[in-house]
C-alpha positions as CSV (number, residue, x, y, z in Angstrom):
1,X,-23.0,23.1,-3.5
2,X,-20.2,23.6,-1.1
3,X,-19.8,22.4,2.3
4,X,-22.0,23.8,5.4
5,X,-20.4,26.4,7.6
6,X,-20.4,23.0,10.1
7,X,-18.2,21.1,7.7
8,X,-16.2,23.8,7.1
9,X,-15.2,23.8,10.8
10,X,-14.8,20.6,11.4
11,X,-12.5,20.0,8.6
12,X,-10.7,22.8,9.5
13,X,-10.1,22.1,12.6
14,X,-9.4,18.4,11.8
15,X,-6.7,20.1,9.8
16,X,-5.6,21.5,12.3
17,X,-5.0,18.8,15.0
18,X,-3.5,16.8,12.2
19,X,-0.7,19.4,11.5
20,X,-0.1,20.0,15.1
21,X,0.4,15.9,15.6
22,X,2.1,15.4,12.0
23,X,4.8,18.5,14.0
24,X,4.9,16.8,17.4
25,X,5.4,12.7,15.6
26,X,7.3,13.8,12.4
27,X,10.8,11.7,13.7
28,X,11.7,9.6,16.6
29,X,15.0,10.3,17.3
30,X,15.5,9.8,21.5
31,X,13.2,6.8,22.6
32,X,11.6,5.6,19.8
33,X,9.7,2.8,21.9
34,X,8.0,6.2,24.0
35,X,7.8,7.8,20.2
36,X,5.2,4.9,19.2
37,X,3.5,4.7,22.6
38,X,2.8,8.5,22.5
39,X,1.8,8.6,18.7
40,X,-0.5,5.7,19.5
41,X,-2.0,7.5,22.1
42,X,-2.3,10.7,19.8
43,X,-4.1,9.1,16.7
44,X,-6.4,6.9,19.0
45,X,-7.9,10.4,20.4
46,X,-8.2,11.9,16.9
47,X,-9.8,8.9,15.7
48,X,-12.4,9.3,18.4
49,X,-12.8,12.8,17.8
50,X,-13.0,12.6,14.3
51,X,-15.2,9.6,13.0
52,X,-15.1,9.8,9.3
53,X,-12.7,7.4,6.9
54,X,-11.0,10.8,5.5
55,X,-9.6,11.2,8.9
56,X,-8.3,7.6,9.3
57,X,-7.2,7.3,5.4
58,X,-4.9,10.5,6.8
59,X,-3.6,9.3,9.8
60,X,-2.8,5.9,8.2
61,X,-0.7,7.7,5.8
62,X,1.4,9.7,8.7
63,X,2.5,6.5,9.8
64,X,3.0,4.8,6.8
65,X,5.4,7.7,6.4
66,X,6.9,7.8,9.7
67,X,7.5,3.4,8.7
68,X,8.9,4.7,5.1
69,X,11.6,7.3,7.2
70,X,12.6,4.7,9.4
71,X,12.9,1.9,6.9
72,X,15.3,4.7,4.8
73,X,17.4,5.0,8.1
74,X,16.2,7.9,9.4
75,X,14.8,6.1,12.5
76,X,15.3,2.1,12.4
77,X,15.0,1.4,15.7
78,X,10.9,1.8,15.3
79,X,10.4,0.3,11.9
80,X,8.2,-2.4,11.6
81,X,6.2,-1.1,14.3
82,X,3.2,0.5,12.0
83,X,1.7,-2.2,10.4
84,X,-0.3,-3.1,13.2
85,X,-1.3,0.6,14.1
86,X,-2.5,1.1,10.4
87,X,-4.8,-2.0,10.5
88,X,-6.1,-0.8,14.0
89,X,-6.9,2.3,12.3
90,X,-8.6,1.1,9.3
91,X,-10.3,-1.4,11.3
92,X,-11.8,1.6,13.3
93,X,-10.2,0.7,16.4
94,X,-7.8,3.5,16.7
95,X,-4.3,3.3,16.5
């Protein structure tokens, strides 16, 4: 059996918050330190809004790939910074 019409929305519009955040945090090229502070603040309200471990296991990964960028040079000014946000985030604390 497939998921209820409610599932169906919420995942969908999960989906959609996380593609418009994944857009908006993809690279930290001016500021970096405002780059963290603002995706912080992003992926702490999605975790709120969306309580379920899928949501945090993807979020999780978005930094893990804004860290893996940065630590290949595209940004180097912020790496390092994610380990603690992905061990807020799988502790349920938000980022």
């Amino acid at each position: 059996m497939g998921p209820t019409r409610e599932q169906y929305e919420s995942e969908r519009e999960f989906f959609h918050d996380y593609w418009e955040l994944r857009k908006k945090f993809y690279n930290a090229k001016d500021e970096p330190d405002l780059f963290w502070e603002r995706l912080k603040l992003a992926t702490d309200a999605m975790c709120e809004k969306y309580h379920n471990r899928f949501a945090q296991d993807l979020l999780v990964a978005h930094i893990a790939d804004v860290e893996r960028r940065s630590k290949d040079g595209t940004d180097k000014s912020i790496a390092g910074k994610a380990e603690r946000s992905i061990q807020d985030v799988q502790a349920g604390n938000g980022v």
